[in-house]
C-alpha positions in Angstrom: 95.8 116.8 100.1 99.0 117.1 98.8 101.7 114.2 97.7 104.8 114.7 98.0 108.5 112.5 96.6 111.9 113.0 97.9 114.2 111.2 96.5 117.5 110.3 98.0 120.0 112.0 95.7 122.3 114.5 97.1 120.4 117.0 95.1 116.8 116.4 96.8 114.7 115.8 93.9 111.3 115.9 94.4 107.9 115.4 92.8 104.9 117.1 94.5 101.7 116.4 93.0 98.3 118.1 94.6 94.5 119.1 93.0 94.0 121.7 91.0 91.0 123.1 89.0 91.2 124.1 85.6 89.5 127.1 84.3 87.8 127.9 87.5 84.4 129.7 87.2 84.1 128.7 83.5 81.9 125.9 82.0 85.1 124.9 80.7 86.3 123.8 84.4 87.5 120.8 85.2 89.2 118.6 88.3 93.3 118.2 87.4 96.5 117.3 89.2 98.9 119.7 89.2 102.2 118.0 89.1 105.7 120.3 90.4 109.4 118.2 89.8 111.9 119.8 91.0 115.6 119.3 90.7 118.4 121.0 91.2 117.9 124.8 91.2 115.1 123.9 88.7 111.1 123.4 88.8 108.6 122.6 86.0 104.7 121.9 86.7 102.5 119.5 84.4 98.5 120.1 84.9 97.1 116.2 84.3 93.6 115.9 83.7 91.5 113.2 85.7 90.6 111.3 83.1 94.7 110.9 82.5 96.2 110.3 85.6 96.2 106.6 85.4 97.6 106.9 81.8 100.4 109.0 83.2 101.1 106.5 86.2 100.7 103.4 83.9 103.4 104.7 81.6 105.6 105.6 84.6 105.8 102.3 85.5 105.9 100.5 82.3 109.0 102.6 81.8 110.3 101.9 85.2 110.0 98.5 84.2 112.0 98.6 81.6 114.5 100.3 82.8 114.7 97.6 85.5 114.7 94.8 82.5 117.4 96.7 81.1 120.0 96.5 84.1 122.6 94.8 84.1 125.0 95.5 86.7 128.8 95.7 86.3 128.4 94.8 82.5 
């Protein structure tokens, strides 16, 4: 099943993540998420192993965090 993020800029950014298989039919095959952001007029996909995803989505937020630390309004 599918995920998909909209975000609420005027350019409708999104990020649309949904399984994939790697090298179907191979004994090289293996379960993945393929990952589409779009933005703009522009699109890039990011194949993410299983064994990855939760690096990928721990880094996400440690950087969200961050950023969050890092905000300072009106300075």
């Amino acid at each position: 099943m599918p995920y998909r993020f909209t975000s609420a800029s005027a350019d409708r950014s999104a990020l649309t993540a949904e399984p994939v298989v790697l090298y179907p039919g191979t004994d090289r095959a293996q379960p993945a998420v393929a990952v589409r952001i779009r933005s703009g007029g522009r699109s890039c996909m990011l194949y993410v192993t299983l064994d990855r995803v939760d690096e990928l989505i721990t880094g996400i937020a440690d950087t969200a965090r961050t950023a969050a630390a890092d905000f300072h309004p009106g300075a």
